[in-house]
N, CA and C of each residue as an Amber inpcrd file, in Angstrom:
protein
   459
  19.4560000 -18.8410000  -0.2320000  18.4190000 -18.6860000   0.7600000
  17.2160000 -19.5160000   0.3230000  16.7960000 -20.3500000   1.4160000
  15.5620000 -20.9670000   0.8200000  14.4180000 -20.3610000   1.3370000
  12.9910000 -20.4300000   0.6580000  12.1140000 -19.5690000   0.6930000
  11.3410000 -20.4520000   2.3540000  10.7320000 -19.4740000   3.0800000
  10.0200000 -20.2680000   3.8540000   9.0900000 -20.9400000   3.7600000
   8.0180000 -19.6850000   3.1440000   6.4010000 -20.4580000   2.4920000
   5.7800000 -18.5950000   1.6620000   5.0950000 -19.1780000   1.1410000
   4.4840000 -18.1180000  -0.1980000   3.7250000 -17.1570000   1.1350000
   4.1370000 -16.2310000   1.4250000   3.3060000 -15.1630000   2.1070000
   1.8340000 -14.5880000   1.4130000   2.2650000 -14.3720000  -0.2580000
   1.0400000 -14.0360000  -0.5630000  -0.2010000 -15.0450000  -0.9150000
   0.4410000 -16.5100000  -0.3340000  -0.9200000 -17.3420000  -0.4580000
  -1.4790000 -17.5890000   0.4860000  -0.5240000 -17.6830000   1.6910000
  -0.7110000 -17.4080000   3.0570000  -1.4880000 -16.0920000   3.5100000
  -1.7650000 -15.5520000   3.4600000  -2.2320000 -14.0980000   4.0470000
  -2.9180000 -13.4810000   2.8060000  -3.1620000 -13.8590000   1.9780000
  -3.9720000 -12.8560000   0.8280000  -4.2180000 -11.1290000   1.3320000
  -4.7100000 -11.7240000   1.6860000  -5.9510000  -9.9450000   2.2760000
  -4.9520000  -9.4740000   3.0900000  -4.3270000  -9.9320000   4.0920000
  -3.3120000  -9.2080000   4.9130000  -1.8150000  -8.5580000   3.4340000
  -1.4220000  -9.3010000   3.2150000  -0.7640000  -8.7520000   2.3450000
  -1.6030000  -7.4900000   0.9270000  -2.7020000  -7.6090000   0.6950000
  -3.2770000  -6.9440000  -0.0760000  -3.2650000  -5.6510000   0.5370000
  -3.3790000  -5.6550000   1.7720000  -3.1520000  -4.5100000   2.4620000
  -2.1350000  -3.3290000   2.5490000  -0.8730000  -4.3110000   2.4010000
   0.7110000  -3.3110000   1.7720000   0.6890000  -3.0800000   0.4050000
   0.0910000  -3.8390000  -0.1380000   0.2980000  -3.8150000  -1.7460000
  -1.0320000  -2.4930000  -1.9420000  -2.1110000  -2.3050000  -1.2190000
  -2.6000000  -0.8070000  -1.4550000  -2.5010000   0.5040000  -1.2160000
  -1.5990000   0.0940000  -0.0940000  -0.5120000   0.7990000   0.4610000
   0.4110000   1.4290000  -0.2380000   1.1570000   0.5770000  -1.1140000
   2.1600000   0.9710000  -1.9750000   1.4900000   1.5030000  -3.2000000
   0.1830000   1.2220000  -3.5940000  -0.6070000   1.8740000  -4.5580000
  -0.9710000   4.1010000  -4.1720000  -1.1190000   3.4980000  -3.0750000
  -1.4580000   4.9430000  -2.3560000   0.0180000   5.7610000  -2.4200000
   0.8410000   5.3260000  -2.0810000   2.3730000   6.3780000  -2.0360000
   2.4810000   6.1530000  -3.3010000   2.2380000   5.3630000  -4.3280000
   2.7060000   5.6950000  -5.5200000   2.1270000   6.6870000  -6.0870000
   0.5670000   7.1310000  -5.9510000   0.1940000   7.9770000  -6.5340000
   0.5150000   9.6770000  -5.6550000   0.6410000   9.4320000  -4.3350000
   1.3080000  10.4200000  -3.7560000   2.4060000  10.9770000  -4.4600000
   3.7260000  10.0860000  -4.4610000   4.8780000  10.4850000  -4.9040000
   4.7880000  11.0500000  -6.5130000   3.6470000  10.2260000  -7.3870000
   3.7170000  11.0510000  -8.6150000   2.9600000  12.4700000  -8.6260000
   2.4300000  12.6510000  -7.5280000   1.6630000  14.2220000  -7.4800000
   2.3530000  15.3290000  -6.7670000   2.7900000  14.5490000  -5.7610000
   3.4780000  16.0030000  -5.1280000   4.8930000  16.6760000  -5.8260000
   4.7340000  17.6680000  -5.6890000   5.6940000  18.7610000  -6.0440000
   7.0920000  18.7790000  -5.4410000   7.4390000  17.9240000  -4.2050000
   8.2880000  18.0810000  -3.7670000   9.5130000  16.7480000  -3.3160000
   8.5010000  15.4550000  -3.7090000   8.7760000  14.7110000  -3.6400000
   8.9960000  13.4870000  -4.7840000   9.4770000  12.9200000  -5.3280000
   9.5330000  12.4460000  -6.6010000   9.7480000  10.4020000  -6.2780000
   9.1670000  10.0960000  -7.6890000   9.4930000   8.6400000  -8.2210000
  10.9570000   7.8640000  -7.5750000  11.5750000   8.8920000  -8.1250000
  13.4270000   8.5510000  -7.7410000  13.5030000   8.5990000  -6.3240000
  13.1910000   9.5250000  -5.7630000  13.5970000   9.5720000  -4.0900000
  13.0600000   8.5480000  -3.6250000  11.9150000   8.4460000  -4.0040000
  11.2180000   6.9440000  -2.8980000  11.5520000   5.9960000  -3.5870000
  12.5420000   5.9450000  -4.9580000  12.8700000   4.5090000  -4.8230000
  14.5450000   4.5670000  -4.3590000  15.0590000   5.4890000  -4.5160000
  16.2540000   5.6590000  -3.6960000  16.1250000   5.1490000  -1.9740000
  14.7900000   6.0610000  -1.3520000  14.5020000   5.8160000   0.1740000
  14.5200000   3.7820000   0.1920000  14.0810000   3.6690000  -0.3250000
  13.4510000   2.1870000  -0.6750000  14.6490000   1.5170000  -0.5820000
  15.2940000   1.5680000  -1.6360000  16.5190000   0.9060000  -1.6640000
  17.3320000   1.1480000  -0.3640000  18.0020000   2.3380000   0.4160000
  18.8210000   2.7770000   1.2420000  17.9140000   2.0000000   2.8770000
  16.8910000   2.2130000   2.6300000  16.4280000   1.4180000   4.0980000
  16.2420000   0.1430000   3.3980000  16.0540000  -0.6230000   2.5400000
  16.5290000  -2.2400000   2.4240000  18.1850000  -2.1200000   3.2150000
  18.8200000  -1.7210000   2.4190000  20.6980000  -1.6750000   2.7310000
  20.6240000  -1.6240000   4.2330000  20.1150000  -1.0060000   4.5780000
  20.0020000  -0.5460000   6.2930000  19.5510000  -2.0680000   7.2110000
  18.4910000  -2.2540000   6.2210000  17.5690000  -3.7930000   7.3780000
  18.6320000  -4.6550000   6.7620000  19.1240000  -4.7870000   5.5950000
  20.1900000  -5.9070000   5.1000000  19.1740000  -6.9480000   4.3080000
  17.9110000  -6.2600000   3.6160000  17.1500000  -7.4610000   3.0450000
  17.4190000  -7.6990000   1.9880000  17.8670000  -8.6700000   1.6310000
  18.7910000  -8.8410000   0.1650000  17.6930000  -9.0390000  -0.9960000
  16.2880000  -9.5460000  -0.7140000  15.3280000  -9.4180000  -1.7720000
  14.9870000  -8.2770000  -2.1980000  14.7530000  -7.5420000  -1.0180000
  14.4810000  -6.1150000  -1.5050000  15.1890000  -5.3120000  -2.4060000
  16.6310000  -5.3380000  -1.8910000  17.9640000  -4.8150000  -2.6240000
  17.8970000  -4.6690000  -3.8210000  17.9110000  -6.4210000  -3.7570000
  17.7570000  -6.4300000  -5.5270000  16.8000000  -6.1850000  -6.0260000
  15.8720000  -6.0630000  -5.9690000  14.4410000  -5.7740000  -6.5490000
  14.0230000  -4.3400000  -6.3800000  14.4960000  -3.4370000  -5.5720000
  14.3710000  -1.9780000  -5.5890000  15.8150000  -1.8380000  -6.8920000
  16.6520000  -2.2680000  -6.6620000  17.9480000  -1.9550000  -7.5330000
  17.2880000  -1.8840000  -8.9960000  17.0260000  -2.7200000  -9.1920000
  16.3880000  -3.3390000 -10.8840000  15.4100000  -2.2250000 -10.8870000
  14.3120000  -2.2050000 -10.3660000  13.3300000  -1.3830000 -10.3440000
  14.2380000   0.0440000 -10.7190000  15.0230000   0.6520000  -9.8020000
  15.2470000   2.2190000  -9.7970000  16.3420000   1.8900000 -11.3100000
  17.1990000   0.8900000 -11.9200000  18.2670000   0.6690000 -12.9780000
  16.4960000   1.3990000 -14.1890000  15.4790000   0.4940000 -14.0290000
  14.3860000   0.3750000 -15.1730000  13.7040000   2.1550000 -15.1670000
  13.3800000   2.5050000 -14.2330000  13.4250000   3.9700000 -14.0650000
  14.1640000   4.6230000 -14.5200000  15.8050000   4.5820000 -14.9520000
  16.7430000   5.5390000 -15.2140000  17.4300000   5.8140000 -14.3890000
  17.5930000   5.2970000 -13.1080000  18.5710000   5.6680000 -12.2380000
  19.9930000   5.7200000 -12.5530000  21.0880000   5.9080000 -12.1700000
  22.8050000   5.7870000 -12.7320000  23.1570000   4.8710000 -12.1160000
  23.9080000   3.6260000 -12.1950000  24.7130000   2.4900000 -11.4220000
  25.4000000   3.4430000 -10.5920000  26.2450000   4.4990000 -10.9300000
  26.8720000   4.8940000 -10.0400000  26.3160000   5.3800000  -8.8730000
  24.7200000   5.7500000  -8.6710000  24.1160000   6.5920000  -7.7930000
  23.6780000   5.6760000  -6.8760000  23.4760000   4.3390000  -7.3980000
  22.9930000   3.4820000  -6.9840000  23.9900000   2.7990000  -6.3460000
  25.5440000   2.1680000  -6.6050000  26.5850000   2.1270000  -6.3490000
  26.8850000   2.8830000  -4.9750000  26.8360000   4.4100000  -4.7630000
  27.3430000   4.9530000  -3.9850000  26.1020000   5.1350000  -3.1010000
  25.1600000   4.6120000  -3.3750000  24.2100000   5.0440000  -1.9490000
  24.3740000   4.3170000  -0.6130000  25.4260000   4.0840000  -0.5780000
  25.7170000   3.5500000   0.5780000  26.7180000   4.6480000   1.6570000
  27.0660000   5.2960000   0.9810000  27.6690000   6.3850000   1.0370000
  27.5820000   7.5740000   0.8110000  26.1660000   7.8580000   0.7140000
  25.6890000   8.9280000   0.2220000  25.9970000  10.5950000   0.2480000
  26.0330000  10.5930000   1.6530000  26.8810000  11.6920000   2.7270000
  27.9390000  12.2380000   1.1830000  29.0700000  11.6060000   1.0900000
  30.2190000  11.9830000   0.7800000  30.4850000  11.7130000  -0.9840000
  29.0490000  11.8340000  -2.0410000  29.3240000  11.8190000  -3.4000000
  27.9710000  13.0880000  -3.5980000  28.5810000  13.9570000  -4.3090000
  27.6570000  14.8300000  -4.5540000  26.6340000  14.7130000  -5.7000000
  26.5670000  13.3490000  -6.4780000  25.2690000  13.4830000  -7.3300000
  23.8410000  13.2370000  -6.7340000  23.7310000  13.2870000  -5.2180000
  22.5740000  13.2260000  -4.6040000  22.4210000  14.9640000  -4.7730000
  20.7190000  15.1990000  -4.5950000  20.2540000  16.4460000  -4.7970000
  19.9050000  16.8410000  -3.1960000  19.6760000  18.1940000  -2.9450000
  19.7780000  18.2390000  -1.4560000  18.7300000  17.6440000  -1.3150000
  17.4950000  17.6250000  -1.3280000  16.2260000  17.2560000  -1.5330000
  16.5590000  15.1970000  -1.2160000  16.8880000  14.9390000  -2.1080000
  17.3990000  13.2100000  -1.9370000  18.6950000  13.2310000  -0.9930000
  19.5310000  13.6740000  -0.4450000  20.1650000  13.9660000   0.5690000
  19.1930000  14.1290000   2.5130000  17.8600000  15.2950000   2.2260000
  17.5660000  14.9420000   3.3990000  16.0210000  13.7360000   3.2980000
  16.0660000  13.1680000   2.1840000  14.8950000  12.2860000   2.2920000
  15.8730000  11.1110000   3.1720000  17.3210000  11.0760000   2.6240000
  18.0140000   9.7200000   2.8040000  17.9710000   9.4890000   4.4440000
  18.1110000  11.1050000   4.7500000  18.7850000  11.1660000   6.0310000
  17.4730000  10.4890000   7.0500000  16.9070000  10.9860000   6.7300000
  15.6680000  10.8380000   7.0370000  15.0950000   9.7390000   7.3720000
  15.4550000   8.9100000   5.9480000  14.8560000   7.9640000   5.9270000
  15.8030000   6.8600000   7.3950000  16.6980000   7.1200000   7.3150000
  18.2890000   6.4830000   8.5560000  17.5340000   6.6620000   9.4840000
  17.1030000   8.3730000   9.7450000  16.4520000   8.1700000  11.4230000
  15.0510000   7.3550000  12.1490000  14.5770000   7.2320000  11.2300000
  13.3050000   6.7480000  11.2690000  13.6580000   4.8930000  11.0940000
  14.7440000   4.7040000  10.7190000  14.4190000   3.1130000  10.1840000
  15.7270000   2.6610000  11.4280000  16.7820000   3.4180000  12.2530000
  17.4790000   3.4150000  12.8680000  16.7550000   2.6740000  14.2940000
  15.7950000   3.5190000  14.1140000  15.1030000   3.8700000  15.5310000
  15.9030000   4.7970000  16.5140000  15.0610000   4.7900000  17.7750000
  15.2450000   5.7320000  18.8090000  14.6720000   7.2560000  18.7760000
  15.2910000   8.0620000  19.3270000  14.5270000   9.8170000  19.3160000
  14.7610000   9.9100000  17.8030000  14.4430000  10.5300000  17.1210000
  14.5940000  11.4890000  15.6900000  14.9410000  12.9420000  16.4060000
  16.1720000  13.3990000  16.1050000  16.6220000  14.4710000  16.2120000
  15.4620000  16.0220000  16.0130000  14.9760000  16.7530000  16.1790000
  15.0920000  18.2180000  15.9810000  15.1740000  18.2200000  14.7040000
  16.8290000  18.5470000  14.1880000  17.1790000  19.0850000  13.6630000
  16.9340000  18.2600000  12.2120000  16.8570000  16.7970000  12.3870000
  16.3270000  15.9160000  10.9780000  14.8310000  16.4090000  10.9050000
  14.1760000  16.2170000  11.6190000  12.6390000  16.8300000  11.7560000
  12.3280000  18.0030000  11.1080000  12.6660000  18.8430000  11.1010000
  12.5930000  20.2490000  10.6560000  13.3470000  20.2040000   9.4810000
  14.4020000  19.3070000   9.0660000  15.2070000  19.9900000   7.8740000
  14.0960000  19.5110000   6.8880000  13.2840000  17.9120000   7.3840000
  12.4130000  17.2510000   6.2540000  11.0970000  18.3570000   6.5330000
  10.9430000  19.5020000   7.4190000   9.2100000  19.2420000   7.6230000
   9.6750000  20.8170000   6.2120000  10.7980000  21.2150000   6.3530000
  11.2730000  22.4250000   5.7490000  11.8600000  22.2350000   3.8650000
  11.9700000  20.8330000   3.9620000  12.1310000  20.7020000   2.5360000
  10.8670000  19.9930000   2.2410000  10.0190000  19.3240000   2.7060000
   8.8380000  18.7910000   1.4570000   7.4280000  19.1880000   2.7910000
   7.2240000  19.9630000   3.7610000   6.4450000  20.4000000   4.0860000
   5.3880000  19.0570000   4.8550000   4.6900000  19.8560000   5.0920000
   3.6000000  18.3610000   6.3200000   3.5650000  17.5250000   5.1900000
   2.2920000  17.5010000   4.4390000   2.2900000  16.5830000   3.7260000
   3.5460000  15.6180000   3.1650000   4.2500000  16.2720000   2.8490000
   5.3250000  15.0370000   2.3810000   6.2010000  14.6980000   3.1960000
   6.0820000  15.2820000   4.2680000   7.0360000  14.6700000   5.1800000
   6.0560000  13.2660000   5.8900000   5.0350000  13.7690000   6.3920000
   4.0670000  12.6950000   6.4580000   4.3560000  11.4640000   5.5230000
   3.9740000  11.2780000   4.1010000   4.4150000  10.9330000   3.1210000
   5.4090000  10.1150000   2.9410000   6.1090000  10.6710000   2.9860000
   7.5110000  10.2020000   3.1900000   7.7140000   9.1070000   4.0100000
   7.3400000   9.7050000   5.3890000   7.3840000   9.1070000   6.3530000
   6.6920000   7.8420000   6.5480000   5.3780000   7.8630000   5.8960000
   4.6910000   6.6480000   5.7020000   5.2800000   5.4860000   4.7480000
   6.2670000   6.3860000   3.8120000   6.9340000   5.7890000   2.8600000
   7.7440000   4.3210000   3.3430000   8.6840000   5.2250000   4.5110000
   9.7940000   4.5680000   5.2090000   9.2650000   3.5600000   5.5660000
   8.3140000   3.9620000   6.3450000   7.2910000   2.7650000   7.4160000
   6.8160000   1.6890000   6.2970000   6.6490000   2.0640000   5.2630000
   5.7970000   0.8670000   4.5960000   7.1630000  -0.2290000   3.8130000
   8.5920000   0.2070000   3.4760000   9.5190000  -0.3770000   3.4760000
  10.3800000  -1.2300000   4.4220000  10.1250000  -0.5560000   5.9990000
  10.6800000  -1.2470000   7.1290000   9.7470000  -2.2500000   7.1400000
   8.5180000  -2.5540000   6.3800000   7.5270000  -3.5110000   6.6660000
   7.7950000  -4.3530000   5.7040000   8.0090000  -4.2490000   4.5990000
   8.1820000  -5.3160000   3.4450000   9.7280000  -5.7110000   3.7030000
  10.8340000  -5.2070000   4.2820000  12.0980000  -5.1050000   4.7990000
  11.8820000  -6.9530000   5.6390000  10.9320000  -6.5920000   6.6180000
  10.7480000  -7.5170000   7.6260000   9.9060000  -8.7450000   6.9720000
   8.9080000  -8.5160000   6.6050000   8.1480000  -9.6580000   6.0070000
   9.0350000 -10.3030000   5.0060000  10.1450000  -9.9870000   4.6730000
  10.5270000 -10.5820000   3.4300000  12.2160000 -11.4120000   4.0530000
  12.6400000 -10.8620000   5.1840000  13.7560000 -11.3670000   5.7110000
  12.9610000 -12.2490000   6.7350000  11.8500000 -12.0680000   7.0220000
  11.1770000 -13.4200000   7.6380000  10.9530000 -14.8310000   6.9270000
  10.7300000 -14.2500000   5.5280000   9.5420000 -15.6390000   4.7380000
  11.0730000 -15.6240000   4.1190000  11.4690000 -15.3580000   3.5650000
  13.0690000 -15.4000000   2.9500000  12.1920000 -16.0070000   0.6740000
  11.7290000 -14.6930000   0.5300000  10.9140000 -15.7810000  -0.5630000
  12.7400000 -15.4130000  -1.6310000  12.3590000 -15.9360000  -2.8020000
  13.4570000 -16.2810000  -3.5630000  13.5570000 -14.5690000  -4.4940000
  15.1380000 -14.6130000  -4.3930000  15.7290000 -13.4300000  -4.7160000
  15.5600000 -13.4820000  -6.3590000  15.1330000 -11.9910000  -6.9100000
  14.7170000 -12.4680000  -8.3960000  13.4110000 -12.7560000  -8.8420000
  12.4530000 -13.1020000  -7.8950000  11.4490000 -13.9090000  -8.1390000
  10.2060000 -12.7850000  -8.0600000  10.0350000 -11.6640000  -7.7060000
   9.4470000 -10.6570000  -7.8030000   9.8960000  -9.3010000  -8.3450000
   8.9640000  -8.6760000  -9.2010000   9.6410000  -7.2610000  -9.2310000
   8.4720000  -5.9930000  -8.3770000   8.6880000  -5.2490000  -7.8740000
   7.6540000  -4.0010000  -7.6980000   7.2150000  -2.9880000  -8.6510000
   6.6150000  -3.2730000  -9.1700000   5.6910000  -2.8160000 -10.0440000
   4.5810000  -1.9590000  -9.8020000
């Protein structure tokens, strides 16, 4: 893939904008009680797989391997549904994260299972989570920058 053009030299301040963004859910996810480091980089990774952004992929992959994640967990999140080392908790973030990055209605019944496992706030949270990945998802399968060439930090 060749890169299009440097987004972050192009847009400074517009891009500074996701990148405080991602400062803000990071300190979310390390405070709340119900929501953790791993899930949002699990969410992260599973909606890259979803948009098909191969920078992201790899660069959430590495990221969640440097965290402690298991190859195998990481391996099977494509499949998540049907290997039980997901926790219910990372089970309905995943689901979650599908309806929201799918598009269309969001079910009821996804709505309530997330507002019932991590409560307003983190479902909010969360939710902002998704949104701020379907955004770097897109900016990055637009500019196509080079795979490898960033980590999230």
């Amino acid at each position: 893939m060749t890169p299009r053009l440097n987004y972050f030299n192009a847009a400074p301040e517009g891009i500074q904008i996701l990148m405080e963004q991602e400062n803000y859910l990071r300190t979310q996810f390390e405070k709340q009680n119900t929501l953790s480091i791993t899930t949002w980089e699990l969410v992260k990774l599973r909606v890259s797989q979803i948009n098909q952004c191969a920078f992201c992929i790899d660069m959430h992959s590495k990221d969640a391997l440097k965290q402690g994640e298991s190859y195998s967990r990481l391996i099977g999140l494509n499949a998540w549904r049907d290997i039980p080392e997901y926790s219910d908790e990372e089970k309905v973030a995943l689901h979650w994260s599908e309806c929201i990055t799918k598009g269309g209605d969001v079910d009821e019944s996804a709505y309530q299972a997330t507002l019932n496992t991590f409560g307003e706030q983190g479902l909010v949270i969360l939710t902002l989570a998704i949104n701020a990945i379907n955004s770097w998802n897109r900016v990055a399968k637009t500019f196509k920058p080079e795979i490898g060439s960033l980590s999230a930090e």
